[in-house]
Backbone as CSV, one residue per row, in Angstrom:
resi,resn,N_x,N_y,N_z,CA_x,CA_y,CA_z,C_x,C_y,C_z
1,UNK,0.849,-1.183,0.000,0.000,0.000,0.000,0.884,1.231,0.000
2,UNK,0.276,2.001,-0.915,1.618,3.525,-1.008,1.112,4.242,0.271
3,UNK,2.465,4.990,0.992,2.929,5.505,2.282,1.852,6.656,2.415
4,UNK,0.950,6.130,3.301,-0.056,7.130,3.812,-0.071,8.764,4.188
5,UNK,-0.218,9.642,3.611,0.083,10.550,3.845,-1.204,12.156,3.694
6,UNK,-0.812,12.868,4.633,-2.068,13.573,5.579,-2.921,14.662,4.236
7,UNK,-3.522,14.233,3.398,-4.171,15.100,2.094,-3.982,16.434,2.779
8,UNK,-3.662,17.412,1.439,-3.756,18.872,1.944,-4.884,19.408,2.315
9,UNK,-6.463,18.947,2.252,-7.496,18.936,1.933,-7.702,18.680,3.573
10,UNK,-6.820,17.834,4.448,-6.694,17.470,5.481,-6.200,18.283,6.401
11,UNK,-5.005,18.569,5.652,-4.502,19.076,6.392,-5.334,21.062,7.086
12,UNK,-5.563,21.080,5.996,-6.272,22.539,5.772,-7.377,22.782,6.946
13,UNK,-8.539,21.310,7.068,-9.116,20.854,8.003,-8.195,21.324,9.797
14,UNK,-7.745,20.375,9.406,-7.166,20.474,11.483,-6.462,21.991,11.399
15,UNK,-5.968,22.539,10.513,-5.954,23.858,11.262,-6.913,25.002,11.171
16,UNK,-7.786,24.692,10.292,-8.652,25.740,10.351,-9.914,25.029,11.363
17,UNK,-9.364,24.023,12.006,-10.229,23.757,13.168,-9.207,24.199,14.692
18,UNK,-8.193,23.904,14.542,-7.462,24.816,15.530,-7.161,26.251,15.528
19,UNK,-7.366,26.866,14.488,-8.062,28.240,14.550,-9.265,28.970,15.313
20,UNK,-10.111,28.152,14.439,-11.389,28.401,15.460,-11.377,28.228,17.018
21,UNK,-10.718,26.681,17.219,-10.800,26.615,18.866,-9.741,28.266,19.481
22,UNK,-9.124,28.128,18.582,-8.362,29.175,19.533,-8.490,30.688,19.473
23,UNK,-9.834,30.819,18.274,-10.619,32.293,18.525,-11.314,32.107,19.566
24,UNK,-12.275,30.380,19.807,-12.794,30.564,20.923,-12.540,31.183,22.305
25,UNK,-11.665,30.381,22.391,-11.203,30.256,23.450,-10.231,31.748,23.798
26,UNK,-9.922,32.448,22.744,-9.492,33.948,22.890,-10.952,35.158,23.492
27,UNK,-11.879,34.625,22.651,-12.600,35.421,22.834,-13.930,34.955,24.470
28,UNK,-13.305,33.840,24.553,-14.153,33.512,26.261,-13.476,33.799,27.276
29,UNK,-12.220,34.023,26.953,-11.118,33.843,28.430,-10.539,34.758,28.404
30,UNK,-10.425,35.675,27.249,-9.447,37.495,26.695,-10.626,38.331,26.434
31,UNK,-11.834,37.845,25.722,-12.477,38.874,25.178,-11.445,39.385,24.092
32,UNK,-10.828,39.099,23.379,-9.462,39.016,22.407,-9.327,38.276,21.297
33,UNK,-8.832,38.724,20.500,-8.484,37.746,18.997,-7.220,37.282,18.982
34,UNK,-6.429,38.154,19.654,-5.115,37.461,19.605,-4.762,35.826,20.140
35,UNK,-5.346,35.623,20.617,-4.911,34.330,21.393,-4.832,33.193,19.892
36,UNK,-5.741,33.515,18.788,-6.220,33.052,17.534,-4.818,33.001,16.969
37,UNK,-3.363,33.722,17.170,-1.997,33.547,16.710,-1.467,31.680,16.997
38,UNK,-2.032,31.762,18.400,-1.555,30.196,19.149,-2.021,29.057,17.960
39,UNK,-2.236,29.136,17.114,-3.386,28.346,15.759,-2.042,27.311,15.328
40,UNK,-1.194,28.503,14.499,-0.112,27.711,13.992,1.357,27.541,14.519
41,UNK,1.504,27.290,15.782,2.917,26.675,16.709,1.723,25.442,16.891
42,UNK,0.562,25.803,17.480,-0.083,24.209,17.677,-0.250,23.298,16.624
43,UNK,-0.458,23.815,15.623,-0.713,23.418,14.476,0.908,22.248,14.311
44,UNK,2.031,22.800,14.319,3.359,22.297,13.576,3.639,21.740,14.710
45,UNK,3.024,21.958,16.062,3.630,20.734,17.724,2.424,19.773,16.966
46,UNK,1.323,19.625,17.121,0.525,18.770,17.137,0.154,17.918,15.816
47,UNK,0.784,18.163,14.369,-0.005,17.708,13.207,0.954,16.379,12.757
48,UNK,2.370,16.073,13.542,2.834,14.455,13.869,1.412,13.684,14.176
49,UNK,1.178,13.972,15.168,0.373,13.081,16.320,-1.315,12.826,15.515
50,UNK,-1.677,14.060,14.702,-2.884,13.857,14.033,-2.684,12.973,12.822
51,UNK,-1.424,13.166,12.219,-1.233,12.092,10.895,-1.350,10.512,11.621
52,UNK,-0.773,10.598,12.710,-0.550,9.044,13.255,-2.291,8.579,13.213
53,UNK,-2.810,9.798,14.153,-4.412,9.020,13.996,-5.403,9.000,12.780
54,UNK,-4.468,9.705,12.341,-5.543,9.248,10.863,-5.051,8.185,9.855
55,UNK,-3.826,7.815,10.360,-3.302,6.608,9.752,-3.890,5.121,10.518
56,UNK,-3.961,5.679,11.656,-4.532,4.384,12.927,-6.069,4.339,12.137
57,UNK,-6.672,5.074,12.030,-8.347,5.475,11.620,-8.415,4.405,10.407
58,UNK,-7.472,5.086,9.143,-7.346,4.231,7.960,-7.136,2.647,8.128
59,UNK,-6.314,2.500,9.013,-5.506,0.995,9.393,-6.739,0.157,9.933
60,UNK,-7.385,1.194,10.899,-8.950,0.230,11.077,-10.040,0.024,10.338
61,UNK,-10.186,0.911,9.232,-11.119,1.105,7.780,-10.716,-0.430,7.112
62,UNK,-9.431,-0.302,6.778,-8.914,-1.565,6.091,-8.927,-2.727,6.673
63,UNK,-9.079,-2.975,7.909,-9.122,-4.062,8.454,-10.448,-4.400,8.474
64,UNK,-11.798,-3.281,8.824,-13.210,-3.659,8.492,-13.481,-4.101,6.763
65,UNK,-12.803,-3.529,6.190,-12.539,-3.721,4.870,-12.072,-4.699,4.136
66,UNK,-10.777,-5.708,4.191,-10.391,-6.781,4.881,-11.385,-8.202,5.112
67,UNK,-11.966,-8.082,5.708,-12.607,-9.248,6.944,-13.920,-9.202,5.507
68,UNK,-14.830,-7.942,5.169,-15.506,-7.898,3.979,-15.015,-9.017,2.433
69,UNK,-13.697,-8.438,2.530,-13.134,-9.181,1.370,-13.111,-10.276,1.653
70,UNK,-12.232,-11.413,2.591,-12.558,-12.588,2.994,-13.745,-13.567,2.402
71,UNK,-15.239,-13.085,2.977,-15.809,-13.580,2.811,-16.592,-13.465,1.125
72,UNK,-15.940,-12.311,0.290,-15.990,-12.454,-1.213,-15.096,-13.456,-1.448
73,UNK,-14.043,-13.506,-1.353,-13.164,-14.464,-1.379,-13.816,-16.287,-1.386
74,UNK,-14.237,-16.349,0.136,-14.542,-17.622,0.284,-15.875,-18.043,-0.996
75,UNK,-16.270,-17.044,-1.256,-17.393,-17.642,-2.051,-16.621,-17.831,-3.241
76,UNK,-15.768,-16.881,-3.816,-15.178,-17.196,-5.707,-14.459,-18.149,-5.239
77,UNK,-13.459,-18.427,-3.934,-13.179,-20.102,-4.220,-13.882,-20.637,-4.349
78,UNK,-14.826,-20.856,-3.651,-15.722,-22.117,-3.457,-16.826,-22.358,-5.020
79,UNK,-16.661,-21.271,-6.019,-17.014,-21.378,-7.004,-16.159,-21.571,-8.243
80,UNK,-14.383,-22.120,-7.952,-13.377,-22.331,-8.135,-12.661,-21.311,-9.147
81,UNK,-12.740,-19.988,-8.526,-11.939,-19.204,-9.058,-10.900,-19.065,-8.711
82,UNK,-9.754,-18.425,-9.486,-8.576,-17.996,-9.074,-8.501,-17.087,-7.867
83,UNK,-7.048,-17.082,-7.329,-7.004,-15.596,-7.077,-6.924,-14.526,-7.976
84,UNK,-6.879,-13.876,-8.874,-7.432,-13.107,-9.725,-8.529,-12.636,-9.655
85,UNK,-8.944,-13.718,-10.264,-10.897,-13.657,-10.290,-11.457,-13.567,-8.957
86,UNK,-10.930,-13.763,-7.950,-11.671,-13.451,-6.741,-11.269,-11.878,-6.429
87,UNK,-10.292,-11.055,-6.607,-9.944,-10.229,-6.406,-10.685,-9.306,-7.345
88,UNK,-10.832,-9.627,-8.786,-12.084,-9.259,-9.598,-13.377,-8.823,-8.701
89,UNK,-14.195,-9.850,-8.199,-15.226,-9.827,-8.157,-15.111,-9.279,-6.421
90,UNK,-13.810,-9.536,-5.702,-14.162,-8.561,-4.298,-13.796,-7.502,-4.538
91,UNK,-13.670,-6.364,-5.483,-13.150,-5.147,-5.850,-14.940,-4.897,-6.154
92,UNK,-15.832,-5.995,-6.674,-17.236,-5.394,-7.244,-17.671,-5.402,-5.501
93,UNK,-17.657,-6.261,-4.588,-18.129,-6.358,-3.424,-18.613,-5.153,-2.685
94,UNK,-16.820,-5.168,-2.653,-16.286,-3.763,-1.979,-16.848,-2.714,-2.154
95,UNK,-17.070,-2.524,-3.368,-17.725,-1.131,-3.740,-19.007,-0.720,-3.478
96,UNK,-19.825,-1.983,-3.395,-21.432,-2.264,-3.341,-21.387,-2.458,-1.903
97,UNK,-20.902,-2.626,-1.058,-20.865,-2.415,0.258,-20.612,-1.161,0.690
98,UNK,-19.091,-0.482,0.269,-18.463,0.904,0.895,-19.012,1.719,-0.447
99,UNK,-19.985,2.296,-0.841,-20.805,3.031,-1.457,-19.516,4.749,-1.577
100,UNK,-19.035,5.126,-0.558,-18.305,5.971,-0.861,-16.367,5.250,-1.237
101,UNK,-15.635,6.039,-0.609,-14.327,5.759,-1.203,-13.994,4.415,-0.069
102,UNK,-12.930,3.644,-0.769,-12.539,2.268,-0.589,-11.364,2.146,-0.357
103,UNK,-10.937,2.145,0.247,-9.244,2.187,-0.039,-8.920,0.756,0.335
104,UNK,-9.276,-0.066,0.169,-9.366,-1.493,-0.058,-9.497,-2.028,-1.705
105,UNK,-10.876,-1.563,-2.196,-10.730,-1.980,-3.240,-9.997,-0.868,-3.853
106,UNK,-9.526,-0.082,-3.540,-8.307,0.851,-4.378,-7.231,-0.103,-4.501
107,UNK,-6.922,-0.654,-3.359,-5.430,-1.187,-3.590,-6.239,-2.404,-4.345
108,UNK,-7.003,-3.064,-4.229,-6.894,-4.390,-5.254,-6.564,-3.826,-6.439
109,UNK,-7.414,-2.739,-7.558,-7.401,-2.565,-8.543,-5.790,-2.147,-9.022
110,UNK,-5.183,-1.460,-7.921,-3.507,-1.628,-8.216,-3.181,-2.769,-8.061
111,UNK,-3.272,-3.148,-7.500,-2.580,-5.153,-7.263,-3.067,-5.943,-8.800
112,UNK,-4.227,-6.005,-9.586,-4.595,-6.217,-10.153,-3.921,-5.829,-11.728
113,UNK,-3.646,-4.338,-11.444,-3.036,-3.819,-12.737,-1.508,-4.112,-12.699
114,UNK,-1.026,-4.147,-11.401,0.441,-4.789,-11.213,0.253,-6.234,-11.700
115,UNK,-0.273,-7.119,-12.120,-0.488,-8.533,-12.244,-0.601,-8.591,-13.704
116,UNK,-1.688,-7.804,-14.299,-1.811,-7.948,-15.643,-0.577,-7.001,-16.446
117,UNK,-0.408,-5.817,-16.400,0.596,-4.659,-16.581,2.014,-5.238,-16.718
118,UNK,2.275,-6.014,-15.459,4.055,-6.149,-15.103,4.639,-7.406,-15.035
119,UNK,3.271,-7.879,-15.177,3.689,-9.630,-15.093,3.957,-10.182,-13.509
120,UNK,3.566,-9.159,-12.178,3.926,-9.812,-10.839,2.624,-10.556,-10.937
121,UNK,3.193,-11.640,-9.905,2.666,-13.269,-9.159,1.443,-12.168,-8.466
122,UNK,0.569,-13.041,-7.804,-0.399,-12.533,-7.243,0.144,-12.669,-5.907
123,UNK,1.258,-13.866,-5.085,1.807,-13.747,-3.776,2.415,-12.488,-4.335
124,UNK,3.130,-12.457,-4.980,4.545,-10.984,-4.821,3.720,-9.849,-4.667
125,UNK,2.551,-9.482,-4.970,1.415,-8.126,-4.704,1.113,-8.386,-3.473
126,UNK,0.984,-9.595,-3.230,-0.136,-9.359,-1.779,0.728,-9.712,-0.598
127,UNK,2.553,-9.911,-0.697,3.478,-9.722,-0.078,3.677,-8.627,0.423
128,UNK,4.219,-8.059,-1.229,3.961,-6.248,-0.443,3.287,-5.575,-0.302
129,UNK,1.738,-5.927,-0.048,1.178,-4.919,0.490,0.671,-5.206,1.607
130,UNK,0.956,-6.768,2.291,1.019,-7.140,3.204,2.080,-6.239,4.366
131,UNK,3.217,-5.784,4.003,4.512,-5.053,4.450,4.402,-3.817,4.384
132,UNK,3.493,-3.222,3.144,3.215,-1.888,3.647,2.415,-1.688,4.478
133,UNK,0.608,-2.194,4.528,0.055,-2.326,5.356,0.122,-2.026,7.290
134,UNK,1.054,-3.036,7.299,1.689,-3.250,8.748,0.060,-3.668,8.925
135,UNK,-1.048,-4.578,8.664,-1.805,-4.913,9.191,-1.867,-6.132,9.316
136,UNK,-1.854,-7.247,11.028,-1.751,-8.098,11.114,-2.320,-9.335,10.110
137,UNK,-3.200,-8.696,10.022,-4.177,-10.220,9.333,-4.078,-10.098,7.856
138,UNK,-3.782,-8.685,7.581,-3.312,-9.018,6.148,-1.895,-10.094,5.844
139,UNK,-0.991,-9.567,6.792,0.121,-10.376,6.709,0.274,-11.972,7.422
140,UNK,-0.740,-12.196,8.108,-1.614,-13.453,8.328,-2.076,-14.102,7.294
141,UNK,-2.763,-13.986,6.588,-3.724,-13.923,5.188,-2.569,-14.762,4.251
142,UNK,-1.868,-13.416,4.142,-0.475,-13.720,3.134,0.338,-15.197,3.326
143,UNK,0.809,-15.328,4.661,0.751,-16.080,4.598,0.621,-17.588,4.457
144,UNK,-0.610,-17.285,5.098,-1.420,-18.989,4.838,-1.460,-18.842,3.212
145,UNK,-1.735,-17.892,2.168,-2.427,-18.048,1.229,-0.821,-18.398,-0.021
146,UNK,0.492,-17.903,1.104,1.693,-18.825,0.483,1.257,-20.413,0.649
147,UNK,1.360,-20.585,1.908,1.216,-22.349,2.488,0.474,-22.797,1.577
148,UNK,-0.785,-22.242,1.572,-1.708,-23.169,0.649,-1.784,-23.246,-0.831
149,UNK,-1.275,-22.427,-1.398,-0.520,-22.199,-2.983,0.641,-23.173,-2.519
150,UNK,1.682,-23.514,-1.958,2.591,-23.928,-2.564,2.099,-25.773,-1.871
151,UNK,1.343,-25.915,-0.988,1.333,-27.290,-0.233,0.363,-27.710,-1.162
152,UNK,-0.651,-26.700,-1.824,-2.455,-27.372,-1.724,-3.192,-27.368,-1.238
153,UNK,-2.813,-26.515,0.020,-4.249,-26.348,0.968,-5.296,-25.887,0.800
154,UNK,-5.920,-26.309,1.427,-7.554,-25.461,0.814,-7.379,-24.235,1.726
155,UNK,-7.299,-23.481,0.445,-8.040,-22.272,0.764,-9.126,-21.651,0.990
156,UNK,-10.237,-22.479,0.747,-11.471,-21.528,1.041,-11.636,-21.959,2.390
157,UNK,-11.419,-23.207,3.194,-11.117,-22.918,4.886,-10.426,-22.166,5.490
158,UNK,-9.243,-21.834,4.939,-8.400,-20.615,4.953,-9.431,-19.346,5.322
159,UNK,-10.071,-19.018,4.176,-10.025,-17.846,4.357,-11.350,-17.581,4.956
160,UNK,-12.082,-18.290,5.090,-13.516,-18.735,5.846,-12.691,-18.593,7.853
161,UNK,-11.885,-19.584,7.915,-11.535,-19.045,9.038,-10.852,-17.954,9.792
162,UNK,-10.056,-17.688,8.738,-9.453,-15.985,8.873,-10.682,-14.764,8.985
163,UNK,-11.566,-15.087,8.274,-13.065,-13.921,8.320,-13.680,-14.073,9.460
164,UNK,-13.828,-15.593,10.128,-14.482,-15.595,11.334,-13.729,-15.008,12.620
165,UNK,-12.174,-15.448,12.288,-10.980,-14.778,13.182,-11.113,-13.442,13.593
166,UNK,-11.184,-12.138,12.414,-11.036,-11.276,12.174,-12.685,-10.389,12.696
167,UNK,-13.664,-11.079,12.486,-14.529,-10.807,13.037,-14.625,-11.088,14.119
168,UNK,-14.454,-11.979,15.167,-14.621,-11.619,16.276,-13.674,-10.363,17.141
169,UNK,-12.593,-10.502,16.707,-11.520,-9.646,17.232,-11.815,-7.923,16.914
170,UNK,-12.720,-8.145,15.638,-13.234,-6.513,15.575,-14.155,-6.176,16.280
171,UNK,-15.290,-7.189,16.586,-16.398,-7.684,17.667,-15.925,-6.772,18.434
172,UNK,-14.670,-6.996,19.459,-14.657,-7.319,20.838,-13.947,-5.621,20.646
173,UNK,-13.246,-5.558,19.696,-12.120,-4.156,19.555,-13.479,-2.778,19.909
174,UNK,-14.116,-3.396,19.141,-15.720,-2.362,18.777,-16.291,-2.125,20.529
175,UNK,-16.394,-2.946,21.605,-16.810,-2.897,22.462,-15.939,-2.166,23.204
176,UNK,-15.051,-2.849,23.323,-14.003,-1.682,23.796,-13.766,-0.433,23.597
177,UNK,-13.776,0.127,22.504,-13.793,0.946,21.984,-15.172,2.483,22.525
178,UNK,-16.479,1.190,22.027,-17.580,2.173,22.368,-17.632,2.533,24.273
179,UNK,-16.904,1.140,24.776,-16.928,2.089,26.495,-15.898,3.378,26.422
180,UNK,-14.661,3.144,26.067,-13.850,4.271,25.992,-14.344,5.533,25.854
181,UNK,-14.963,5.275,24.569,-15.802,6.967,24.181,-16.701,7.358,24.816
182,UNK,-17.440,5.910,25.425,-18.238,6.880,26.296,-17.817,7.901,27.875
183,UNK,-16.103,6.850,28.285,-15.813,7.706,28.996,-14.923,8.717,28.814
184,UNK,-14.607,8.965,27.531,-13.869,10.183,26.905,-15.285,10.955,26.572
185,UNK,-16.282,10.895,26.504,-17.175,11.866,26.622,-17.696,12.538,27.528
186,UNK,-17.742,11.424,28.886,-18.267,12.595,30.444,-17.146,13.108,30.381
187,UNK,-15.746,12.625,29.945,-14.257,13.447,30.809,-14.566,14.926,30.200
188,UNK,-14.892,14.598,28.405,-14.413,15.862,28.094,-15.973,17.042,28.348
189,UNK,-17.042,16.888,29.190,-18.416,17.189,29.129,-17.553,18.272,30.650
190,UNK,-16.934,17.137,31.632,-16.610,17.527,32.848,-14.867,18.578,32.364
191,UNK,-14.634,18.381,31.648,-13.530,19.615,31.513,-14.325,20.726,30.759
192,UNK,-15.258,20.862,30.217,-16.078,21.858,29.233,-16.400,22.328,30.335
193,UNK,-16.983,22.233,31.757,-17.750,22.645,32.591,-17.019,24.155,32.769
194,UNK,-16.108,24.583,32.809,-15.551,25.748,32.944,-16.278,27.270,31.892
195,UNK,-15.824,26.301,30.724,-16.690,27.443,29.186,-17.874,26.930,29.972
196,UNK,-18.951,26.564,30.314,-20.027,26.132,30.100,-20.443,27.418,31.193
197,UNK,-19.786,27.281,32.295,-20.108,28.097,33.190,-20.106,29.672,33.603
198,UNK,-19.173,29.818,32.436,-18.618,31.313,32.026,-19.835,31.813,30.777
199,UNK,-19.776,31.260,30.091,-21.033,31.254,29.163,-22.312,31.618,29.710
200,UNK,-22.775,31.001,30.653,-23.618,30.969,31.710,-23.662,32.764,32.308
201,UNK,-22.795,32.655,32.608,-22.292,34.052,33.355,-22.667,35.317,32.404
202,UNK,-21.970,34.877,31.320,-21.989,35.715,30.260,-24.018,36.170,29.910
203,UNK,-24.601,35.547,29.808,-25.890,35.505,29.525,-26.414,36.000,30.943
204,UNK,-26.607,35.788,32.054,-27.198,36.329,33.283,-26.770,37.206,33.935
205,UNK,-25.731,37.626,34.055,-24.967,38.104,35.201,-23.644,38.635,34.477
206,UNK,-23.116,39.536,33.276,-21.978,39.746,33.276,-21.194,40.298,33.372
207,UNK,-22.361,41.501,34.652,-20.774,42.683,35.441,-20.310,41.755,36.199
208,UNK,-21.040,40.193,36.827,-19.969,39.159,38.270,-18.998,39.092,37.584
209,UNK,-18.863,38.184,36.291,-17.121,38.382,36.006,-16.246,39.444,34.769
210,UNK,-17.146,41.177,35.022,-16.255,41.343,34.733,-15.234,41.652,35.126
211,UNK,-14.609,41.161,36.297,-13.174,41.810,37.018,-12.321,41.053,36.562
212,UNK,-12.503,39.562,35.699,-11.506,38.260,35.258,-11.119,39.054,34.073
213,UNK,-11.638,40.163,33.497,-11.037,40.197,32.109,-10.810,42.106,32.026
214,UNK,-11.299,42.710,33.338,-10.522,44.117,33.210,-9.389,44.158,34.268
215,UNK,-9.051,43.026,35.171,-7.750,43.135,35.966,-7.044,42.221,35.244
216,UNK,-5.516,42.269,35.897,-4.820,41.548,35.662,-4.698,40.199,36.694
217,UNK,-5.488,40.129,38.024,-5.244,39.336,38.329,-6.924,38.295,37.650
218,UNK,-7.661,39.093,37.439,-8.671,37.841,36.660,-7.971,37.100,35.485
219,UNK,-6.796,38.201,34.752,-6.384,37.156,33.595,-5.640,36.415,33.501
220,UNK,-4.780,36.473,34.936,-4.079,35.317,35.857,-4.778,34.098,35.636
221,UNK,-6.506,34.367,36.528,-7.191,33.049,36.742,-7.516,32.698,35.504
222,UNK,-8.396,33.579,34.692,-8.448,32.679,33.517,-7.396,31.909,32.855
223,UNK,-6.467,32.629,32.382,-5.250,31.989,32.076,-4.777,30.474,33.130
224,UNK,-5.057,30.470,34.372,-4.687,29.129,35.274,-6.127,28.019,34.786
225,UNK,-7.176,28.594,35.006,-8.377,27.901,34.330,-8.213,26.858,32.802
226,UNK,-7.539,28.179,31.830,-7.695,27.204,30.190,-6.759,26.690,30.535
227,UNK,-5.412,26.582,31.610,-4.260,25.468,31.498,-4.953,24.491,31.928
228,UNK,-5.769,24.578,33.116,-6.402,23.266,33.782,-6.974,22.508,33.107
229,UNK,-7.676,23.460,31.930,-9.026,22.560,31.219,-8.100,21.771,30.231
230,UNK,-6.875,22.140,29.842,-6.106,21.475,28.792,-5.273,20.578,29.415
231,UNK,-4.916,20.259,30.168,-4.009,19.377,31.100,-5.465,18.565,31.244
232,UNK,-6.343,18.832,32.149,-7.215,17.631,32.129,-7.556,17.050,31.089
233,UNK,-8.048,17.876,29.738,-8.229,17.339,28.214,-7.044,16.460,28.020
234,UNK,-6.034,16.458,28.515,-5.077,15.788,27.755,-5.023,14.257,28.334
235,UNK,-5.200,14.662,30.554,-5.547,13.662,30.866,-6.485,12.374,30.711
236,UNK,-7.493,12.965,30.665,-8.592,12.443,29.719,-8.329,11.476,28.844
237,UNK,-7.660,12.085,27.478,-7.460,11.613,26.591,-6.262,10.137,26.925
238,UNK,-5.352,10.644,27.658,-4.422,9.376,28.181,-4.832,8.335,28.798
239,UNK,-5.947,8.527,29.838,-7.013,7.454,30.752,-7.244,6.769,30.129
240,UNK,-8.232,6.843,29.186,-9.423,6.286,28.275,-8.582,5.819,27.112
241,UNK,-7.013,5.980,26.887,-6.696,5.709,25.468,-6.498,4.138,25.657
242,UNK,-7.155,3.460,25.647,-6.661,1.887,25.297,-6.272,1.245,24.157
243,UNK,-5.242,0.277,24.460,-4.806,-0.132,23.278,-5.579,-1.185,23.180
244,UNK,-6.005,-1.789,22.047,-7.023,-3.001,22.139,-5.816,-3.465,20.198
């Protein structure tokens, strides 16, 4: 699979979303635009760490993606097609399932044109993209699907049991997953409580705080406040991050 990398289209995204947070947050805690400068140092500290998760995001697309193909698979064996022809007809699967973009059946249709085009083996494609990947069960897959090309094994148990494999393990990833978020959602509901409450203020009552934003020692507290809320956001985010 060619080396994943963050679309400008993407990229454009996370900072003109860290823009905004940081007009917000200029204009709740400064009454100020300037704070809206902090956009791009966060932007060039933080846009490593966002490529990683949108590569992790993709890596789990393909693996739901993956486990889909499998079971196209088990059926064109079992109707004694090649690998070719199964890769044919799970590229039609794929598509009729993932209705928008595929990046599954993207890479078949390269694997495919590498086969007919260049003359590579169908192992030597699904070697390396087993290696680019870095996804277990693809390079699982690969495997067995050497063993059984070169021994005779049946493959359509192969890959019948690799789909059932792969499905439960997404099963269980999925559960995990949905408790996490739900407790990365009170965390981040209970660090919002600060804006929530100033907001509040703002609408009922907003000569009580205006002394946080015409002294200097209110812009002390605010200023100690958005560190808190971001240190806990971060905590948050570290608690709840499980690896599954």
């Amino acid at each position: 699979m060619k080396k994943i990398k963050m679309p400008e289209r993407q990229d454009f995204r996370y900072l003109a979303m860290l823009t905004a947070l940081s007009l917000a947050a200029g204009i709740i805690f400064y009454r100020s635009l300037v704070p809206a400068a902090a956009a791009l140092p966060v932007y060039f500290a933080t846009v490593d760490r966002y490529e990683k998760w949108l590569k992790e995001r993709e890596r789990r697309e393909i693996r739901n993606q993956f486990r889909d193909m499998l079971y196209s698979f088990s059926a064109s064996f079992s109707s004694g097609r090649h690998m070719t022809e199964a890769m044919e007809e799970a590229v039609e699967a794929l598509k009729s399932i993932y209705t928008g973009k595929c990046a599954l059946a993207e890479r078949l249709e390269y694997m495919l044109r590498r086969i007919r085009d260049t003359g590579d083996t169908d192992i030597s494609v699904w070697e390396e993209f087993a290696a680019e990947s870095k996804v277990a069960e693809i390079e699982e897959f690969t495997q067995v699907f050497r063993v059984c090309r070169d021994t005779g094994g049946d493959l359509i148990k192969a890959a019948d049991r690799a789909a059932s494999i792969i499905t439960d393990k997404i099963n269980i990833e999925n559960e995990i997953r949905a408790m996490s978020a739900q407790k990365k959602t009170e965390g981040k509901l209970i660090t919002a409580m600060p804006v929530i409450l100033i907001l509040f203020l703002w609408a009922v009552s907003p000569e009580y705080i205006e002394p946080l934003y015409e002294t200097a020692a209110g812009r002390v507290v605010m200023t100690a406040v958005l560190g808190i809320m971001l240190f806990s956001y971060r905590l948050v985010e570290r608690i709840t991050d499980i690896e599954v």
